[in-house]
py3Dmol code that shows the C-alpha trace and the ligand (Angstrom):
import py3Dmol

protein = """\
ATOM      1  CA  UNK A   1     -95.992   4.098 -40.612  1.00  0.00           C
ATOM      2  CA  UNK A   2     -99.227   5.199 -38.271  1.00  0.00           C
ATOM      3  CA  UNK A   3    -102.712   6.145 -38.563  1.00  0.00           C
ATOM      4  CA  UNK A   4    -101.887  10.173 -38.499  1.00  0.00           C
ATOM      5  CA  UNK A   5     -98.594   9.594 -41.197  1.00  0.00           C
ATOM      6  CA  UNK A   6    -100.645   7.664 -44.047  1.00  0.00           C
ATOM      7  CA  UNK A   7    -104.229   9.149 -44.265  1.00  0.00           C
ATOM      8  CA  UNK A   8    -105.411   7.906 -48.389  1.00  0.00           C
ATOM      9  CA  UNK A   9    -108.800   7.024 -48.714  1.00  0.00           C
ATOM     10  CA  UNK A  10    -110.443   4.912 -51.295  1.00  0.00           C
ATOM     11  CA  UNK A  11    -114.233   5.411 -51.559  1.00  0.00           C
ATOM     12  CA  UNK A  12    -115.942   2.717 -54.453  1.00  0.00           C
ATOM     13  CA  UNK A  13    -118.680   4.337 -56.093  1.00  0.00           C
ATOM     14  CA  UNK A  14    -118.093   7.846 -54.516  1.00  0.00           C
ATOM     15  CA  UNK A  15    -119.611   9.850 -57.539  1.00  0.00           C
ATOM     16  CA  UNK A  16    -122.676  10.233 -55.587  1.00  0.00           C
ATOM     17  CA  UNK A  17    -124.980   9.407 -53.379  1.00  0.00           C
ATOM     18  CA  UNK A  18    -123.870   7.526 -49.779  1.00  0.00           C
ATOM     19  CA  UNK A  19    -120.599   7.666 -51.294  1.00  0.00           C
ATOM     20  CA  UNK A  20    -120.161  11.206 -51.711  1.00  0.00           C
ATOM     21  CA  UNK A  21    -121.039  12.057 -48.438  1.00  0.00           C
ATOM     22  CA  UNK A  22    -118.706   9.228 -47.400  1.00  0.00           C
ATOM     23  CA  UNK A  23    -115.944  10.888 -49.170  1.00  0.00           C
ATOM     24  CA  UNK A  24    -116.571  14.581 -48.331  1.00  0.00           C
ATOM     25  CA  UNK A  25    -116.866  13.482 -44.233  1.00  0.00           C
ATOM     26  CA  UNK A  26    -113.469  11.228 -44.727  1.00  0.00           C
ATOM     27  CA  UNK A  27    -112.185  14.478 -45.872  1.00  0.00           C
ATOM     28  CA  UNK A  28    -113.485  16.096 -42.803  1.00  0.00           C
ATOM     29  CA  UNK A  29    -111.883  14.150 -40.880  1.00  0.00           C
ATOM     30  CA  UNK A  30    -108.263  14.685 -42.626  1.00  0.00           C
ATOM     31  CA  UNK A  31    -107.872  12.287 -45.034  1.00  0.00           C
ATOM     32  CA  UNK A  32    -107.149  12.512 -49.164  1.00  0.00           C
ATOM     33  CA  UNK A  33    -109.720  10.604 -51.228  1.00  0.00           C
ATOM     34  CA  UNK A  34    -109.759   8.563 -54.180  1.00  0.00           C
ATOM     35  CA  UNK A  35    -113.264   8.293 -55.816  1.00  0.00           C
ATOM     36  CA  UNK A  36    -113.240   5.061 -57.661  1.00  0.00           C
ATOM     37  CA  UNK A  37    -116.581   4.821 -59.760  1.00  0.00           C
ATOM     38  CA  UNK A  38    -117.405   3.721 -63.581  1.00  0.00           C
ATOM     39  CA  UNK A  39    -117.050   7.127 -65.156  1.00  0.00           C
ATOM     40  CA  UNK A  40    -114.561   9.568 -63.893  1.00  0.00           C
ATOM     41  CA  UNK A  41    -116.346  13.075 -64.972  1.00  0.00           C
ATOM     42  CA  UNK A  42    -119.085  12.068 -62.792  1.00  0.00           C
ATOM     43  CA  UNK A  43    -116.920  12.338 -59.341  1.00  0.00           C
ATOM     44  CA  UNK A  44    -116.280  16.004 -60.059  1.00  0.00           C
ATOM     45  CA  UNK A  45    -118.700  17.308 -57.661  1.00  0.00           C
ATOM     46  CA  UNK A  46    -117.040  14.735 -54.823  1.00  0.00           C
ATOM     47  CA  UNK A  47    -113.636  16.044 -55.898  1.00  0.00           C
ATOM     48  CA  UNK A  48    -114.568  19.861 -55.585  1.00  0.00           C
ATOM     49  CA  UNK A  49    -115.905  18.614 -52.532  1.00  0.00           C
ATOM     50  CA  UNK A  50    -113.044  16.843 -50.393  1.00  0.00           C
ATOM     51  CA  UNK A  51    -110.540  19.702 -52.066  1.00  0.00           C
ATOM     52  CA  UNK A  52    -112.998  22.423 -50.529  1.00  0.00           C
ATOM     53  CA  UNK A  53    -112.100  20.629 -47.108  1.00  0.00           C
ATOM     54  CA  UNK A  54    -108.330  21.479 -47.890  1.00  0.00           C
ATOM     55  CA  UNK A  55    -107.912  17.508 -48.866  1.00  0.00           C
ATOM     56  CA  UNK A  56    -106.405  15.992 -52.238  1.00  0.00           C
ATOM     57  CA  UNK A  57    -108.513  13.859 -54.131  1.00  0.00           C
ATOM     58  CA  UNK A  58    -108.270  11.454 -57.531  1.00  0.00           C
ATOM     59  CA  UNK A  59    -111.389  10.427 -59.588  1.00  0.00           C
ATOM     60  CA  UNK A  60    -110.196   7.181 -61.124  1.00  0.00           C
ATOM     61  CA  UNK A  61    -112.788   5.417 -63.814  1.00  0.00           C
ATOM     62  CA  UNK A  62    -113.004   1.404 -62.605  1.00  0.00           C
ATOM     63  CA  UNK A  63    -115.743  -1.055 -62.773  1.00  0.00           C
ATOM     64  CA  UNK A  64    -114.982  -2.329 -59.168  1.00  0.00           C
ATOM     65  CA  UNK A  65    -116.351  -5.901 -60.301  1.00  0.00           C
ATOM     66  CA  UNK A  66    -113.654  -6.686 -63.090  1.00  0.00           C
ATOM     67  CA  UNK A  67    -110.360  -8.147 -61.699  1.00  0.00           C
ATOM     68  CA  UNK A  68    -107.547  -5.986 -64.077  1.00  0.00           C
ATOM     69  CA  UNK A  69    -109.850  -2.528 -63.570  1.00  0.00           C
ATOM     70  CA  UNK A  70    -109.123  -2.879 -59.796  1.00  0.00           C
ATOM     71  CA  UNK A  71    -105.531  -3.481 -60.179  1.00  0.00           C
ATOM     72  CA  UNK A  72    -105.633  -0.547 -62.892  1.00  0.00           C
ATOM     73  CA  UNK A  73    -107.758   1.717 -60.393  1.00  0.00           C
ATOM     74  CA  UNK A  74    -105.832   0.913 -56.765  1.00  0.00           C
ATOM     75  CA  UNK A  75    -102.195   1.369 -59.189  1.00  0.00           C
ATOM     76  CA  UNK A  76    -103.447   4.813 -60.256  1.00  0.00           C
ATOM     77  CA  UNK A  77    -104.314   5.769 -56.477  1.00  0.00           C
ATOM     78  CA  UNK A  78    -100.898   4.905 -55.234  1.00  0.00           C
ATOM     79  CA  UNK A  79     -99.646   6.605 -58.459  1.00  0.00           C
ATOM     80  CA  UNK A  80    -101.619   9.782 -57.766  1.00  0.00           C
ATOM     81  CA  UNK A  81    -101.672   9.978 -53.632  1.00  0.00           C
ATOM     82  CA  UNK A  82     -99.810   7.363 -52.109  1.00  0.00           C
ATOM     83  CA  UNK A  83    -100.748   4.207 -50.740  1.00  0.00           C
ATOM     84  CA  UNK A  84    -104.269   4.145 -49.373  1.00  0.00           C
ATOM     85  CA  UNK A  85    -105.137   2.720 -45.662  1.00  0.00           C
ATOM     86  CA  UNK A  86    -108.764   2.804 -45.677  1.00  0.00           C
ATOM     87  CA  UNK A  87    -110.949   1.361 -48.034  1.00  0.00           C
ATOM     88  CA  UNK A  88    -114.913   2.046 -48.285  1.00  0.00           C
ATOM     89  CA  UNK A  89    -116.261  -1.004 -50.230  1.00  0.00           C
ATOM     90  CA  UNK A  90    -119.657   1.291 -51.361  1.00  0.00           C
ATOM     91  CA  UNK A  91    -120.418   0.566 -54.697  1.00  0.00           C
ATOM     92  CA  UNK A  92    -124.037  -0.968 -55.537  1.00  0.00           C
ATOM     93  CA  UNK A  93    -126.460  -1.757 -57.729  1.00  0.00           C
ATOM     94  CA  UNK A  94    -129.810  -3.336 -57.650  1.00  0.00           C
ATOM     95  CA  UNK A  95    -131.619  -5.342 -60.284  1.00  0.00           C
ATOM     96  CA  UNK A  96    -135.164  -6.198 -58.690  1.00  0.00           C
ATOM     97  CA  UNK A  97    -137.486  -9.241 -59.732  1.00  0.00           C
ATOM     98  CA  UNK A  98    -139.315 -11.834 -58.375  1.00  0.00           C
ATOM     99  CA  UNK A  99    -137.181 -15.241 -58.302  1.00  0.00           C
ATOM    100  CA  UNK A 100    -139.018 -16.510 -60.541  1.00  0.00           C
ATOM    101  CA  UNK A 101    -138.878 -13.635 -63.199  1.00  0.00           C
ATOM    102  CA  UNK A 102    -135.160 -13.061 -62.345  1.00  0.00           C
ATOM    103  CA  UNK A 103    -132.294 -13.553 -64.912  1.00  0.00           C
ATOM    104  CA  UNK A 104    -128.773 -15.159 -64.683  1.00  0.00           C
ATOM    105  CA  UNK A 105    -127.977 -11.132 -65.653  1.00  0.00           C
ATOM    106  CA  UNK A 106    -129.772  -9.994 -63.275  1.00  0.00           C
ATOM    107  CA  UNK A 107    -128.158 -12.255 -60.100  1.00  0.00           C
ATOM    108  CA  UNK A 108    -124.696 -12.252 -62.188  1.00  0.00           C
ATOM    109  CA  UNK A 109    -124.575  -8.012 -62.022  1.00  0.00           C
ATOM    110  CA  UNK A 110    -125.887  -7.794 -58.487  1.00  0.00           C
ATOM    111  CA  UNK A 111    -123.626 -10.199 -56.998  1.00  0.00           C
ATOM    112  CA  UNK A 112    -120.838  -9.105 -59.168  1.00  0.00           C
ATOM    113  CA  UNK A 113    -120.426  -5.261 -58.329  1.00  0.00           C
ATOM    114  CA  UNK A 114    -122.216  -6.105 -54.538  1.00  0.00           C
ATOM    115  CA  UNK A 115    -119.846  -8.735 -53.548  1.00  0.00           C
ATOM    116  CA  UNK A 116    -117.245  -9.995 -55.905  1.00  0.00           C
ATOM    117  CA  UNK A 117    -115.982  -6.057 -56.034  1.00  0.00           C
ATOM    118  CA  UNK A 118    -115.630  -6.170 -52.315  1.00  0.00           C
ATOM    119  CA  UNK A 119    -113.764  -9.365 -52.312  1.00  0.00           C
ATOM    120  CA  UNK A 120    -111.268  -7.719 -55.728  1.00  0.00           C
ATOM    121  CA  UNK A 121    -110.948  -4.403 -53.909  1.00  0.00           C
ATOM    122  CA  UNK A 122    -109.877  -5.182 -50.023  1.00  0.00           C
ATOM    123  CA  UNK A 123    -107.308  -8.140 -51.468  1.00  0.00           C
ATOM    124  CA  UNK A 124    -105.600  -5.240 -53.954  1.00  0.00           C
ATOM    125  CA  UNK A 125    -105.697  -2.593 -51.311  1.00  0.00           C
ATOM    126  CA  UNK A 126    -105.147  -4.943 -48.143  1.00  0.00           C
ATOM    127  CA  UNK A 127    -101.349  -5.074 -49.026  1.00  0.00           C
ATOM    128  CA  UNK A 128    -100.553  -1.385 -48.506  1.00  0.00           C
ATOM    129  CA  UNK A 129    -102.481  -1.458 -45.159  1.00  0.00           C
ATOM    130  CA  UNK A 130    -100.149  -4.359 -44.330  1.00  0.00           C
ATOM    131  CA  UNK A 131     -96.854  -2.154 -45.266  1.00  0.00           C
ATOM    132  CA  UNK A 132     -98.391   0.838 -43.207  1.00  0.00           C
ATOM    133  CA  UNK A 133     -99.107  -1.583 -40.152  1.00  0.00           C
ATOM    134  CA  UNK A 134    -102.411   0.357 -40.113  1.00  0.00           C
ATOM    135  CA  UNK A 135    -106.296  -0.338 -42.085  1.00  0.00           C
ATOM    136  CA  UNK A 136    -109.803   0.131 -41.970  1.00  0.00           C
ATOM    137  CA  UNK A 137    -111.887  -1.346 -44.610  1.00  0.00           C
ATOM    138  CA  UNK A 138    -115.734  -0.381 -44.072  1.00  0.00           C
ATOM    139  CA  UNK A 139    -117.844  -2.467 -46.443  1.00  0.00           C
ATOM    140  CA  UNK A 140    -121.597  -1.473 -47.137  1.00  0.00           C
ATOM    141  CA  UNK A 141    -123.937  -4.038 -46.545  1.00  0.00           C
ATOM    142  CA  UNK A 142    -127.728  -3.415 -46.064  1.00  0.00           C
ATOM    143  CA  UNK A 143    -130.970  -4.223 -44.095  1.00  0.00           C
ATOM    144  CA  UNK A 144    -132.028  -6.390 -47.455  1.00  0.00           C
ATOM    145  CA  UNK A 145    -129.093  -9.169 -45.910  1.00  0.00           C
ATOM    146  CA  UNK A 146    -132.278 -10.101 -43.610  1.00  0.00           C
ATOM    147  CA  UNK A 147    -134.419 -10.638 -46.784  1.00  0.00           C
ATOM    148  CA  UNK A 148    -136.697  -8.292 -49.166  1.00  0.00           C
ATOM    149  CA  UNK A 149    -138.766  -9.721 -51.452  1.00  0.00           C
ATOM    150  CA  UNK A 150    -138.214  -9.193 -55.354  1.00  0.00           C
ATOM    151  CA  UNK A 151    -134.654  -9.086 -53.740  1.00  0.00           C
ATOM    152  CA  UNK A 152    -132.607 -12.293 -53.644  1.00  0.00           C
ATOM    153  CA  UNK A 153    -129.456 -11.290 -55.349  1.00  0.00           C
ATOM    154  CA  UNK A 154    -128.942  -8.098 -53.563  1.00  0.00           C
ATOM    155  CA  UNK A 155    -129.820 -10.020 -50.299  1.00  0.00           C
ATOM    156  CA  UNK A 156    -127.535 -12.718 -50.818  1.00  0.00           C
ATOM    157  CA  UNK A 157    -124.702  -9.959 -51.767  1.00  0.00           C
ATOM    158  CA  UNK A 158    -125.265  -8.217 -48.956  1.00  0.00           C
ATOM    159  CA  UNK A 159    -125.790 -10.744 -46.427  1.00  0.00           C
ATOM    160  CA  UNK A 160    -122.582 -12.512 -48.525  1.00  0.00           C
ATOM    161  CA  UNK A 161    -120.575  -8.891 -47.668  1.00  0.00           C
ATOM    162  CA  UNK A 162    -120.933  -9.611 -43.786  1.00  0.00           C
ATOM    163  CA  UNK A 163    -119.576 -13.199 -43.929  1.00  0.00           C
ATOM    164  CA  UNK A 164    -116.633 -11.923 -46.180  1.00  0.00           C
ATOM    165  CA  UNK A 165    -116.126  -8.840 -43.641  1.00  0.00           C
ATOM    166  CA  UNK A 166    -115.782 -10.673 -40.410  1.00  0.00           C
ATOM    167  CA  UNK A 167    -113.535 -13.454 -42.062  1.00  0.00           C
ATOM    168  CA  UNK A 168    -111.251 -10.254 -43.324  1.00  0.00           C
ATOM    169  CA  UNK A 169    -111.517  -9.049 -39.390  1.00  0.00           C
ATOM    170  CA  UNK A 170    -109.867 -12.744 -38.459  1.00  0.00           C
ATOM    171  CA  UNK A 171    -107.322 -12.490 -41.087  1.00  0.00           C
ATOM    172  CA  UNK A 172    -106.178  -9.088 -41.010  1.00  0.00           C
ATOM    173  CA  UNK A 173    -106.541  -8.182 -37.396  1.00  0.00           C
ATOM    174  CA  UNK A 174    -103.014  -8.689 -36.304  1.00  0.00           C
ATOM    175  CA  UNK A 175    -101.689  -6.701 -39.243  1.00  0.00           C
ATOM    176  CA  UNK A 176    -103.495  -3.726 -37.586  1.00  0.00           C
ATOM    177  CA  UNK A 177    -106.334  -3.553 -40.014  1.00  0.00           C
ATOM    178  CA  UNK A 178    -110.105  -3.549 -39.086  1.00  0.00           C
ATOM    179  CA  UNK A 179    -112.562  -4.953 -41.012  1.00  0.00           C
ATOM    180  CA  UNK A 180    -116.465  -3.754 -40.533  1.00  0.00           C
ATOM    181  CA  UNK A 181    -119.710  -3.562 -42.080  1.00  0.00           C
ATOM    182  CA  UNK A 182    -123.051  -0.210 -41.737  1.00  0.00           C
ATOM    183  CA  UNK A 183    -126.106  -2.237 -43.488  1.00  0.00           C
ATOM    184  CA  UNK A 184    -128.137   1.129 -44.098  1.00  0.00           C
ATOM    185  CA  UNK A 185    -131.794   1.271 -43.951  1.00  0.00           C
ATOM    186  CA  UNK A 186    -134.353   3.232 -46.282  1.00  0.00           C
ATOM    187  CA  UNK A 187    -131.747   6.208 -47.412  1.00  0.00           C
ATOM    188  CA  UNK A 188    -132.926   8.850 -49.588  1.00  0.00           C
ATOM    189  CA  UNK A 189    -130.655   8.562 -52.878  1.00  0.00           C
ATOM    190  CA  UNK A 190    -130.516   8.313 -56.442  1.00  0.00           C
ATOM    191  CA  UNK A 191    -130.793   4.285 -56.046  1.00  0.00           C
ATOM    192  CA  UNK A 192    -134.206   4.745 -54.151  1.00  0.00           C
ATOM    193  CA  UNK A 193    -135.564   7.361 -56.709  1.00  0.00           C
ATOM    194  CA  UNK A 194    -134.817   5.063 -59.016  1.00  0.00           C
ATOM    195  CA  UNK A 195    -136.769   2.217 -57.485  1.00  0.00           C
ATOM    196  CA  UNK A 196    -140.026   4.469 -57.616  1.00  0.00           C
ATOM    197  CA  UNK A 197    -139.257   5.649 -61.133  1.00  0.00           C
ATOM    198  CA  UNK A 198    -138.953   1.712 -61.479  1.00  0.00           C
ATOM    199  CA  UNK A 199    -142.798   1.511 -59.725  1.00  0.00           C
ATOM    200  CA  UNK A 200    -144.095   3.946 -61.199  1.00  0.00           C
ATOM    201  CA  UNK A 201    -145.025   5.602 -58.350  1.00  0.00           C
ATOM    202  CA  UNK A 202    -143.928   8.544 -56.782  1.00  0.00           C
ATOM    203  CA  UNK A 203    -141.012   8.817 -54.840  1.00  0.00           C
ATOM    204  CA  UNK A 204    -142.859  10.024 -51.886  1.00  0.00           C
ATOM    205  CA  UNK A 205    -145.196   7.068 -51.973  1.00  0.00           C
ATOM    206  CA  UNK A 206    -142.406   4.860 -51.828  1.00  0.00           C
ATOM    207  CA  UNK A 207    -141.120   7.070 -48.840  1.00  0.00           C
ATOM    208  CA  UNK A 208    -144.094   6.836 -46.686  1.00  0.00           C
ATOM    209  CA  UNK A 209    -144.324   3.316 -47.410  1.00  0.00           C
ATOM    210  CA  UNK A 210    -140.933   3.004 -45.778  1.00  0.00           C
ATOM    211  CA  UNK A 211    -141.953   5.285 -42.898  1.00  0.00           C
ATOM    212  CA  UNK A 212    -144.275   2.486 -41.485  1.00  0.00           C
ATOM    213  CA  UNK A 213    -140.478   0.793 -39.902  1.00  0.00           C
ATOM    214  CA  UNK A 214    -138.801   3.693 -39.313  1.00  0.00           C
ATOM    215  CA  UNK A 215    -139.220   4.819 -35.693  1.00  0.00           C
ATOM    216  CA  UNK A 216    -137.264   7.969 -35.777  1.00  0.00           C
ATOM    217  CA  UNK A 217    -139.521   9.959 -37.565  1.00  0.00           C
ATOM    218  CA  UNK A 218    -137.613  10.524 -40.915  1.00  0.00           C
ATOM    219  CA  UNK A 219    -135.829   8.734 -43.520  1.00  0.00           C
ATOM    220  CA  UNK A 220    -132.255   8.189 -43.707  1.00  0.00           C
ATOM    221  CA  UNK A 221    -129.723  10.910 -44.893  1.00  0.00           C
ATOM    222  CA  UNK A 222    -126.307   9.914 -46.736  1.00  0.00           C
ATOM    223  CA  UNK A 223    -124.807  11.481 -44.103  1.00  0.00           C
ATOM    224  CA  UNK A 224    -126.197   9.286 -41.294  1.00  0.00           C
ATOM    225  CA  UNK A 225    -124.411   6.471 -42.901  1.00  0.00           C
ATOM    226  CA  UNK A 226    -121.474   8.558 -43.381  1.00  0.00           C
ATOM    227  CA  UNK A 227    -121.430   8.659 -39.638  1.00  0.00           C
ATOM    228  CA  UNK A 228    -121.484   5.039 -39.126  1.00  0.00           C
ATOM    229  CA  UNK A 229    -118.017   4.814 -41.682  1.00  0.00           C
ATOM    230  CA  UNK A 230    -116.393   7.137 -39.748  1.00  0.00           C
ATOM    231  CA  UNK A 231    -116.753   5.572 -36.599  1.00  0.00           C
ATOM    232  CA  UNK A 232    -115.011   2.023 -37.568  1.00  0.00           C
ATOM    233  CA  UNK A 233    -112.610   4.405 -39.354  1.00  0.00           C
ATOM    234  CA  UNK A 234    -111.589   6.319 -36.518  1.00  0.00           C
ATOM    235  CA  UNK A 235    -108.127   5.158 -35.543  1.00  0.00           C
ATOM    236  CA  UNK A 236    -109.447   5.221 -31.902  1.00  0.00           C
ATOM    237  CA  UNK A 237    -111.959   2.418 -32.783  1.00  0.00           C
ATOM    238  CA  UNK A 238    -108.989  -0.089 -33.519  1.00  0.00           C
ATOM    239  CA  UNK A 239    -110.890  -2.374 -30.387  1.00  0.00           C
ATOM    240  CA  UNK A 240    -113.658  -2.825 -33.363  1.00  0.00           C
ATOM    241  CA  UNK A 241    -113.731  -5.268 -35.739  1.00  0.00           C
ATOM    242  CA  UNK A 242    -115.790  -7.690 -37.699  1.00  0.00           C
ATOM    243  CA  UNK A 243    -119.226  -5.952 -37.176  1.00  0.00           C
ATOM    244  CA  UNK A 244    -122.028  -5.280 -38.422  1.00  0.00           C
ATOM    245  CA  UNK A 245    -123.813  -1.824 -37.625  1.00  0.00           C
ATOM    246  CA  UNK A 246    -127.403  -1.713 -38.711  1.00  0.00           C
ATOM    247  CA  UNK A 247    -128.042   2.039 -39.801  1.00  0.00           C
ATOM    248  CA  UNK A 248    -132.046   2.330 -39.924  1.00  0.00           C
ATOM    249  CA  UNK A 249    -134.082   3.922 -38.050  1.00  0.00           C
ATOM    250  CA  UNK A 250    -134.938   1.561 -36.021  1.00  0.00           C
ATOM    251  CA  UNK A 251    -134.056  -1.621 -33.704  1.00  0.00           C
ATOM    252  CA  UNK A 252    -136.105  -3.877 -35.778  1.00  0.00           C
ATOM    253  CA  UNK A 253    -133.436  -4.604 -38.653  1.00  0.00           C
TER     254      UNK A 253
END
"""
ligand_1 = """\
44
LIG
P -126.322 5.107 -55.813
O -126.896 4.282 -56.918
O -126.857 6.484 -55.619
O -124.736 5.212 -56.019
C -123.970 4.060 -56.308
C -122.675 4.488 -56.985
O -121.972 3.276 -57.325
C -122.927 5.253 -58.304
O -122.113 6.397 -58.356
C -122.530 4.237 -59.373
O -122.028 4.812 -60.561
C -121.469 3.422 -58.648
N -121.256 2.105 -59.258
C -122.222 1.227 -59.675
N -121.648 0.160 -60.247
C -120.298 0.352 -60.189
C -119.186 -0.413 -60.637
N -119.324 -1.578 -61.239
N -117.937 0.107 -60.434
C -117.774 1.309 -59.830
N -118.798 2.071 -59.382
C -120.043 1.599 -59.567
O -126.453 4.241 -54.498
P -126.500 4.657 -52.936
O -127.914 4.686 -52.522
O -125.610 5.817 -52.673
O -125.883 3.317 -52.281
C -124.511 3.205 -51.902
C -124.309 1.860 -51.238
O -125.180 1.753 -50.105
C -124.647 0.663 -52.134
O -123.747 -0.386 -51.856
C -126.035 0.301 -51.707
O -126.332 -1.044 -51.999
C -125.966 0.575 -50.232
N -127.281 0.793 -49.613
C -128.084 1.826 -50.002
C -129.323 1.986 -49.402
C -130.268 3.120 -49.758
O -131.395 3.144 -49.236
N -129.878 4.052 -50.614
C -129.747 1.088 -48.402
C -128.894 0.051 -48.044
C -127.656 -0.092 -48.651
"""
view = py3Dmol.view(width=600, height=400)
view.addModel(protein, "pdb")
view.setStyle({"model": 0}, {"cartoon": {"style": "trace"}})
view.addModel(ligand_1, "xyz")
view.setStyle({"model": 1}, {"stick": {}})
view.zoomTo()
view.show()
């Protein structure tokens, strides 16, 4: 099998968000797209997306951090549109406190559906890219891997999701399969609303706030990311793996 013959997407967390404009540009650029996220109804504006672009697509329900849901969710994928050779590891959640106000619930959830659902998802799906002799699995890290305060268990997931993704680029490189990383900077999304509904501040306080290290002039869009994906996804970038592309803004990541 080649790139061209086998084009089935998964895209974690796809319902919105950075992974709904994942999914709709994968579709863009030819491929079918399963939208794995924790309530299926909720991908229906991805789906009517990617099938707008003349793709298929699959919403399948799976919490991405629980071991039999990710056998469930990649088995209904093959099931529904064949055997997927690129994974987008893009589910997230964050859980902010202080170390010293933080829970064991609060590190347990963040690393869980960060990292541990990165780890569940590429060893499920990494088989079929080994059948196809062809992969790309694009995990989302993020600028917080360098250290945010009120942040250490989405740090240490993210900054965990880059040590995991170049030791799947050393593993899986000579079955044909790339593994990379986009750590996104300040993107405008329902998981940064939420941090200023959090704050109690508005959202565009918490925007110009981030403005002061951004130095092109705007935040980032969904789709900038988006961009990044495609690139390590692009059968043409098979020369590029185990990387980490720093999405922000800015050179000071
Ligand atoms: P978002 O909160 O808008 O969307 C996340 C999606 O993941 C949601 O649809 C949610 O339902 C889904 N999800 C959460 N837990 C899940 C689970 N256990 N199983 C399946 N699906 C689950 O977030 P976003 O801003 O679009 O972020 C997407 C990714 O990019 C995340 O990994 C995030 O950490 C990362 N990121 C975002 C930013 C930013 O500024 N928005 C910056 C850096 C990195």
């Amino acid at each position: 099998m080649t790139a061209s013959s086998n084009r089935i997407a998964i895209v974690t967390g796809g319902a919105r968000g950075i992974g709904a404009a994942i999914a709709t540009r994968l579709a863009t650029d030819g491929y079918d797209v399963a939208v794995i996220d924790l309530d299926a109804d909720a991908c229906s504006e991805t789906v009517k997306s990617v099938e707008s672009l003349g793709r298929r697509a699959l919403a399948v329900a799976a919490d991405v951090a629980d071991e039999q849901a990710v056998r469930d969710g990649v088995a209904a994928v093959v099931d529904g549109l064949g055997a997927p050779t690129v994974l987008v590891n893009n589910a997230g959640v964050i859980r902010d406190r202080t170390l010293a106000k933080m829970s064991l619930d609060d590190w347990n959830v963040v690393i869980d559906v960060n990292l541990r659902s990165v780890f569940l998802m590429s060893r499920e799906v990494q088989g079929h890219m080994r059948a196809a002799g062809w992969g790309r699995i694009v995990n989302l890290s993020s600028i917080a891997a360098l250290g945010v305060v009120g942040e250490a268990n989405y740090a240490a997931a993210k900054a965990g999701i880059q040590g995991l993704t170049k030791t799947m680029a050393l593993e899986l490189g000579r079955f044909g399969i790339t593994a990379n990383a986009v750590a996104p900077g300040f993107v405008v999304t329902d998981m940064t609303r939420e941090v200023a509904i959090r704050m109690g501040v508005p959202f565009q306080q918490v925007v110009d706030e981030m403005m002061k290290t951004i130095h092109v002039g705007r935040p980032g869009e969904p789709d900038d990311i988006a961009n990044a994906v495609a690139f390590f996804v692009d059968p043409r970038s098979s020369f590029v793996t185990g990387q980490v592309l720093y999405v922000a803004g800015s050179p000071r990541c």
